[in-house]
N, C-alpha and C positions, 0 to 999 in steps of 0.2 A: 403636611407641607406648611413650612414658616412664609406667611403672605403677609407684605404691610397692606395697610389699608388702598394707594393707590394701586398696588398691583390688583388686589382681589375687585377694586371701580373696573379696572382694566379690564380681567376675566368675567366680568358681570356685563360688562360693552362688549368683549367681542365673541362672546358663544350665541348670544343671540343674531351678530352680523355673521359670525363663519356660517350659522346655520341657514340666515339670507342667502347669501353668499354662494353655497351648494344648492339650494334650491332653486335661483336663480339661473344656476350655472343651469340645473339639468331642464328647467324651462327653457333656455335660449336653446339648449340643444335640441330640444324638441321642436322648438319654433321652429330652426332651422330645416330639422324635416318636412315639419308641416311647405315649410317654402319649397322644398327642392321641390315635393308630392306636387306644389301648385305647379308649379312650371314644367312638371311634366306631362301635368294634367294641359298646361295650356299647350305644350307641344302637343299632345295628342287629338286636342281639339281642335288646332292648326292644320295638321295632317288630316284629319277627319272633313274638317271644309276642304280642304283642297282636292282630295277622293270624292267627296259628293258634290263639286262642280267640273271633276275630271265626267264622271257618268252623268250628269246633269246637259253637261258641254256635246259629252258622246252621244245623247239620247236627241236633241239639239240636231246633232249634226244627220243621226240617222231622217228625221222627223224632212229637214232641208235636201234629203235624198230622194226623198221620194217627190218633194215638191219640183226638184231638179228637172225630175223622169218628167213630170206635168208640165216643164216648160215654163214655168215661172220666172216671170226675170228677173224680182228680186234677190229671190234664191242665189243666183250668180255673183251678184256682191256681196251675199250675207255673209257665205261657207264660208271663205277665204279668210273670214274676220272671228266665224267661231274657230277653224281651226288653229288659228294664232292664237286665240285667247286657249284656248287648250294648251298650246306648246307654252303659253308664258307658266300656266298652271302647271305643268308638267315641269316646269325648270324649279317653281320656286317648292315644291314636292321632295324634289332633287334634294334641295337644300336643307330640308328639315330632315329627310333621311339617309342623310352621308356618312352616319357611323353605322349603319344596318345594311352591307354589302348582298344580305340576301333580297331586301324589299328594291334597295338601289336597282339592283338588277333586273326585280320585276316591271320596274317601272319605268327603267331605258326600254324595255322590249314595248311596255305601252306607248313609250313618245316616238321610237320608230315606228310603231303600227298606226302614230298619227300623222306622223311624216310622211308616210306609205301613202295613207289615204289626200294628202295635202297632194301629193305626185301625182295620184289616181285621178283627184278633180283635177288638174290642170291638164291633163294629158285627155282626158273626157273632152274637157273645155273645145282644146285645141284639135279631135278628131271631130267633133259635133258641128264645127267650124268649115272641117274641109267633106263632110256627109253633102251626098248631092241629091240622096232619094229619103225617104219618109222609113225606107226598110232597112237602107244602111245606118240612120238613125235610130232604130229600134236595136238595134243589133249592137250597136256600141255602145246604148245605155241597158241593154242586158249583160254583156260582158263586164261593164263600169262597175255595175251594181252587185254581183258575182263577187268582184274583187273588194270595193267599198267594203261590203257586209263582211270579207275576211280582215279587211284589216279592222273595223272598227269592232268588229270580237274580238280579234287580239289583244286592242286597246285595252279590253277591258276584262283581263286575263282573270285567271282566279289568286294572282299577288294582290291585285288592284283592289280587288272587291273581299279579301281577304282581309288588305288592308284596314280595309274601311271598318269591317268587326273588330278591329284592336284595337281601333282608335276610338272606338264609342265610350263617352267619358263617363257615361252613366254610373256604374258602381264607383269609378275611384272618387267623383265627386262625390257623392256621398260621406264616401271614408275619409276624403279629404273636412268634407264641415264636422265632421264627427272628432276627429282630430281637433281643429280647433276647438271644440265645445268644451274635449277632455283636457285640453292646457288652460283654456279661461278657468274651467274647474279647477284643477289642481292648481292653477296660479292664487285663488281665493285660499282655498286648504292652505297654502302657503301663509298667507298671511294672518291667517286665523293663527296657525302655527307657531308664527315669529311671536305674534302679539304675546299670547299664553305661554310661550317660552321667557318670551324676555318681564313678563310680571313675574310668573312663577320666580323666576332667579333674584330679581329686584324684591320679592316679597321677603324670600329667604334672606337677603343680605342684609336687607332694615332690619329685619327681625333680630337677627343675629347680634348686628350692629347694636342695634337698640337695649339688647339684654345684657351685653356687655356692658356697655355707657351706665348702665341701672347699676352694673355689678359696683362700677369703679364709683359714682354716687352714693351709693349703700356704705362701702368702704370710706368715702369721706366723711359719712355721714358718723359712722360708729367713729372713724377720728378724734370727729368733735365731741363729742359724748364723751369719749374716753373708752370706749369699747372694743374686745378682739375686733379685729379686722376678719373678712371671709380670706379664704383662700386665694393666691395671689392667681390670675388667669393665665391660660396657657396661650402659647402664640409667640409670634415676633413681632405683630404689629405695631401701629403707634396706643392703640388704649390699651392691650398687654403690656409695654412698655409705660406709659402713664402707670398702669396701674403697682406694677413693680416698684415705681421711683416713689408711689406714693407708699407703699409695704417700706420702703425702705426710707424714705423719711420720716415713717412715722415709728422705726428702732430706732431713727439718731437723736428725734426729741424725744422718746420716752427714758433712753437713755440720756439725755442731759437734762430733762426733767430729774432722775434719780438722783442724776448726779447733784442739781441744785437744791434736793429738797435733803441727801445727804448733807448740804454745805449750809442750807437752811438751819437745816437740826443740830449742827454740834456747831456754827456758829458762836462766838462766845460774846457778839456783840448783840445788841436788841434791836430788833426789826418790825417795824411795825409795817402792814398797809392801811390807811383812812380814807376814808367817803370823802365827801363835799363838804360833810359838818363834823369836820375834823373827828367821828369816830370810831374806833377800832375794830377795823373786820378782819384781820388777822392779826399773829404773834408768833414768833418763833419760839421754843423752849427756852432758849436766856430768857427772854421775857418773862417766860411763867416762872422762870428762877428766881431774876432779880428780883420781880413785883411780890413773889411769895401770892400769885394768885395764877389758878388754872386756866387755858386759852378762852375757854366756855364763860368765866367771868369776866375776863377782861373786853373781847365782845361785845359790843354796843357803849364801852363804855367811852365819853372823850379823854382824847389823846391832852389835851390841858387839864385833866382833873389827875394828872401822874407827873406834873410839871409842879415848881416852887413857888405859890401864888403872885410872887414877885415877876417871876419870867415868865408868866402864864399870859398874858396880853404879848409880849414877846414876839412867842411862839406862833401863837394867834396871825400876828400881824404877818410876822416871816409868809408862812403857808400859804395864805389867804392872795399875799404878792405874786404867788406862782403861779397864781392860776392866769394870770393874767400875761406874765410873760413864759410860762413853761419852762424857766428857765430850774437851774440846781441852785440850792441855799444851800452855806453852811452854818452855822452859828456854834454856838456853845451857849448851855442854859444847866440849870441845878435839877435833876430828875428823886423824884421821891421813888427807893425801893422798899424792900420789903421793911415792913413797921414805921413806913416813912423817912426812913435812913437818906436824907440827902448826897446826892451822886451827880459831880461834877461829870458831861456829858458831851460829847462833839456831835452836835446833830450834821447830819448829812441828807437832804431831804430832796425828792424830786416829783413831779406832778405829770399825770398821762392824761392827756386831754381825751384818748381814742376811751379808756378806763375809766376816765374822772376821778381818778384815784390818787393818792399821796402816800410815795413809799418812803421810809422815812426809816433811817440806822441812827444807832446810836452808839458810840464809843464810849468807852468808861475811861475819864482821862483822872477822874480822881487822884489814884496814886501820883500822876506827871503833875499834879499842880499841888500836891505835897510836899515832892522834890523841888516843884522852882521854889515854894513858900521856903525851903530850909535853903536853897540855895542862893537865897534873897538873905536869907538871915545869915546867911555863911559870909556872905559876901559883905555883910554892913558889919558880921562882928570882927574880917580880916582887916575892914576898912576903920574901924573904930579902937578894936579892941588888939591889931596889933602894929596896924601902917603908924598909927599914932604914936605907940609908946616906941616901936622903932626909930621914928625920925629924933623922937627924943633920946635915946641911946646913940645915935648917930652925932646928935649935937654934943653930946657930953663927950664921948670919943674925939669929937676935932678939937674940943678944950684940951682934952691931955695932950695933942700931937703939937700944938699950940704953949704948953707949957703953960696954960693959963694957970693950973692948978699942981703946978710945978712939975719938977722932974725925974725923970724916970730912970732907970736904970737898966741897961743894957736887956735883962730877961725881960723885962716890964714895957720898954719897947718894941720885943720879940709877939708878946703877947696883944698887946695894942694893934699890931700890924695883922694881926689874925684877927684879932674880936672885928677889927674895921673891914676886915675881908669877908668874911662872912656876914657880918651885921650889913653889908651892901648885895649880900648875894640873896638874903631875904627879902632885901626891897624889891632888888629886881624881881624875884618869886613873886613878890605880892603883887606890882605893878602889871607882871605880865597876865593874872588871875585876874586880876579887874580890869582889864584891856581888851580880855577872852570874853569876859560875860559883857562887857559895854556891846563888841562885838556880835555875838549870840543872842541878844538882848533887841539888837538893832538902835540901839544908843548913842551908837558910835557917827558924828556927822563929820565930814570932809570940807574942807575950806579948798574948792578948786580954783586952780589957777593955770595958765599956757607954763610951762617950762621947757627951757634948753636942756635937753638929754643933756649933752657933753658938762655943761655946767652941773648937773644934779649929781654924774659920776665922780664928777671932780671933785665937787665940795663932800661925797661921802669917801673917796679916798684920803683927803687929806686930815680927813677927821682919823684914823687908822694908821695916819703914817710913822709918827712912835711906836705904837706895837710894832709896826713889821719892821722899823731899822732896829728893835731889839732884836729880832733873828735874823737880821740882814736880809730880809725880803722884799721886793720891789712890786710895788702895787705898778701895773702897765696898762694906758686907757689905749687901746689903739684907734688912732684916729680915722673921723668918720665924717659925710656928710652932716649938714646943718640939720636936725631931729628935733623938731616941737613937741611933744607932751600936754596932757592936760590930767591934773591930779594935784591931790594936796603936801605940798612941798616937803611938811615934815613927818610927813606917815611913809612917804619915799625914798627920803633919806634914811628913817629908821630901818625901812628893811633894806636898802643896799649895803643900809653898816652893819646889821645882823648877817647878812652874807658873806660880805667882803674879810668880817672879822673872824667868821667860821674858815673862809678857804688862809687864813690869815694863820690859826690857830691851829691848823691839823695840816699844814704845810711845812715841810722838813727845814730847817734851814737854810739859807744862802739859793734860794729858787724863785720861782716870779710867780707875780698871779696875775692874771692877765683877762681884763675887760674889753670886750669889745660892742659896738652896737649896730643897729642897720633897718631896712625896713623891712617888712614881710606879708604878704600880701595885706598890704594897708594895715600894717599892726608895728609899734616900735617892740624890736625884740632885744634885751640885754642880756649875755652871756656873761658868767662870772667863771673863770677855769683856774685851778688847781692844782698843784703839782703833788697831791694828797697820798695819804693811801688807799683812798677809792673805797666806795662802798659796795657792800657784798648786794646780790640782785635781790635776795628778798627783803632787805629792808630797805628799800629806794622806792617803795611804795606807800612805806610804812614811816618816814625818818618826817616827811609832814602833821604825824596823827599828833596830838596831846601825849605830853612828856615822855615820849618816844626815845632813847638812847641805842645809838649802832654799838652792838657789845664790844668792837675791836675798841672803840672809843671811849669808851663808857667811864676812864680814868678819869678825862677830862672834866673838868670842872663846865657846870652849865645844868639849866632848869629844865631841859629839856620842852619849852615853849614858844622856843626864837621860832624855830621855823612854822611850830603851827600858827603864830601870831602874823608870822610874815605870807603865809599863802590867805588867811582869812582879809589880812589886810587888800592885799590884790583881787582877791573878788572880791572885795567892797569897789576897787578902780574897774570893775567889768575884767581885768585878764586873766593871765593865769601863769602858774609857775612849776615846774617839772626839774627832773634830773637825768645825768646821764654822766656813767661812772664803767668803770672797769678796775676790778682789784689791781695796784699795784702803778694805775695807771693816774691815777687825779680823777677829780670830778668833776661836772659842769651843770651849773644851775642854771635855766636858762627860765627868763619872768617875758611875760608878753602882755603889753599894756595897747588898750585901741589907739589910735592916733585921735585925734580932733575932728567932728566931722566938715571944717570947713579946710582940712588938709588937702592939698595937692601936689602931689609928688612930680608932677609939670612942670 
């Protein structure tokens, strides 16, 4: 049977009370015997006095007869007063045996045969009264006495004194103290009973209890260690249930132990744990890779003696700070591998106050600060070795358009007109590549100021406005409430003309492009819409990334870096900038910049 722990309290409380309970019960039941027996006993000891002062009263009254005969004068008031006291005895006789129609009966025949004799003395009385000789007197107290002696035998019938042998209490009292002696007895037996019932069952359940509690102990105890576990206990209880959840916690961390020490091991980054004095009591296998030495040597050794003696105080100091606030370092430092091979490193490091311990990763960022090294050098030879000699091909270009260096003829203007188109289409290339890494670089600072939305649209459409009446297209701001801004005027302007000139340039002929702006939950939002041919859904994710081209478009002329230059630019302003397109249907770029924070749109 599945018992939690309060139900089996439960059963262990009430087998010892039911067993009270019953024994109690059949004690009262007994008791109450014992009572009825007493009250029988005193009815019959009632009846028994009232029979031996019916014959006490009779013997009495015999005894006043004869003192009668001798002329006693007492005698004459006495009778009168034992015979009443007889009839009272005789009624209240009555009363005690009113359910015994046979004794009932024996014993009206005695109170008539005393009534008889009460008649007899009055009638005596009253002839002995009107007796005029000594010899009529003799003669009517020999007839009196004749009759007397019949009724007072009557009286005292063989009911009466029959009675009187049934009522003698002698044996029942007996049986009756004998009776109680055997319930005080068995009443003690009882409680001997309960007592050694109710330990026994209390003995048994600690016991039980308690072997369990050890089991589920035992099983914590191999937890800790790292040891099988015993078998999990049977039951439904609460410590069978404890002990289940402990079986069963202790799969889910032995499984994500594996799992960690899988993730440990083929790791590709370097993991150290350290002591207090910064040294090494564990390493993962990259470690014993990169260091070119086995975890067994590295092991005692310090975590600053695998550092670039430069960064070794560093390192030192970083650590050393955590203890104090627990807090995570990151740093970067020069790590010595194997043969001492210096290795550009991102330390990631964190300290356990409960462990006193310092876990500490390390990334191999080497190869990433190769790339920025060449891309430092990319960027100073685009900016030296070609932004330069461009600008000077560009100056020499406006001498020929200028005639400075005379003139040209019809093919030779054809070709002018190209070299100058393209020789501006590398600038822009170059300008946009070092705009990207200023950018990326975090180089790039912002000269903020409040601005009028409506003015900021304005002044970037009318920069635009020759392009679009070359294809008869009409830039449309629709008008809006008054919208303050805060942002760097000409990083703003740059990308609403990168936009405007985009929906500008992929918009059909003789169509509109249409601006509008508004508030949005506390953000200014500008929409820029198009009457384009819409771009296809998977590349509207993609038409932000670095030199990115939508293939429908792709004829068009463009560096493909406006728009990633225009989304980096707006998160430098905190917003953000998105699309929403349908083939066939135009586009809509829509930029969302914060408002001010001392804005109220109230």
């Amino acid at each position: 049977m599945k018992l939690t722990l309060l139900y089996k309290g439960l059963l262990l409380v009430s087998i010892p009370v039911c067993f009270e309970i019953a024994m109690f019960s059949v004690l009262i039941g007994l008791q109450e015997q014992v009572e009825r027996e007493a009250e029988r006993l005193d009815h019959k000891r009632q009846v028994n006095e009232c029979v031996n002062i019916i014959i006490r009263d009779v013997a009495r009254v015999g005894v006043m007869k004869k003192r009668y005969r001798q002329g006693v004068a007492e005698t004459e008031q006495m009778l009168p007063v034992l015979i009443d006291n007889l009839l009272r005895t005789f009624s209240k006789l009555e009363g005690l045996i009113k359910d015994d129609p046979d004794l009932l009966r024996s014993v009206l025949l005695s109170k008539q045969a005393v009534l008889d004799a009460k008649d007899e003395f009055r009638n005596v009385r009253t002839d002995l009264r009107k007796a005029k000789s000594v010899d009529e007197v003799n003669e009517i107290l020999l007839t009196s006495r004749k009759r007397l002696d019949a009724a007072l035998a009557s009286a005292l019938n063989a009911g009466v004194l029959d009675l009187a042998n049934k009522t003698e209490p002698g044996a029942d009292l007996e049986k009756n103290v004998k009776d109680r002696h055997q319930i005080t007895l068995l009443l003690r037996y009882a409680l001997w009973a309960s007592v050694i019932l109710g330990l026994s069952l209390a003995t048994y359940y600690s016991r039980s209890l308690t072997m369990r509690i050890m089991r589920v102990k035992e099983n914590a105890a191999r937890f800790a260690n790292r040891e099988p576990l015993l078998s999990a206990l049977s039951g439904d209880d609460e410590i069978a249930q404890l002990d289940r959840a402990l079986h069963e916690a202790t799969s889910r961390i032995e499984a994500a132990m594996r799992k960690e020490r899988a993730i440990l091991e083929n790791a590709t980054d370097l993991i150290f744990s350290l002591d207090d004095d910064l040294k090494i009591t564990s390493a993962n296998p990259s470690a014993e890779v990169t260091t070119g030495q086995w975890a067994p040597q590295l092991i005692g050794q310090s975590f600053t003696s695998l550092i670039a003696p430069d960064d070794a105080s560093l390192v030192s100091e970083k650590l050393r700070q955590m203890v104090a606030s627990t807090n995570r370092a990151e740093f970067e430092v020069v790590f010595l591998g194997e043969n001492e091979e210096p290795l550009n490193v991102a330390v990631s490091a964190s300290y356990s106050l409960r462990d006193r311990s310092f876990y500490c990763i390390l990334h191999d960022v080497t190869a990433q600060r190769q790339m920025e090294s060449l891309r430092q050098e990319v960027v100073a030879m685009i900016t030296h070795d070609l932004r330069t000699p461009l600008q000077t091909i560009l100056s020499y270009l406006g001498m020929l358009r200028l005639g400075m260096l005379g003139n040209l003829n019809e093919q030779g203007n054809k070709l002018l007109s190209l070299t100058e188109k393209e020789s501006k289409r590398m600038a822009t290339l170059i300008d946009g590549v070092l705009t990207l890494e200023k950018l990326r670089t975090g180089n790039m600072s912002l000269n903020l100021s409040r601005i009028d939305l409506f003015d900021l649209l304005d002044a970037s459409a009318k920069a635009l406005e020759l392009v679009a009446r070359g294809k008869n297209i009409v830039i449309e701001i629709e008008p809006f409430e008054s919208i303050e801004i805060e942002g760097d005027r000409m990083w703003l302007e740059q990308i609403l003309i990168n936009i405007i000139s985009n929906a500008v340039k992929y918009s059909p002929r003789d169509t509109e492009v249409t601006i509008k702006g508004r508030i949005v939950d506390k953000n200014a939002e500008i929409r820029v819409q198009d009457q384009g041919p819409g771009i296809p859904p998977d590349d509207q994710m993609k038409i932000f990334d670095r030199f990115h081209r939508v293939s429908a478009t792709a004829h068009k002329v463009g560096s493909g870096l406006g728009l990633n230059i225009c989304r980096e630019l707006i998160l430098l302003h905190n917003g953000s900038i998105t699309c929403e397109s349908e083939l066939g249907s135009g586009s809509t770029f829509i930029i969302v910049l914060p408002l001010p924070a001392s804005f109220d749109e109230g």
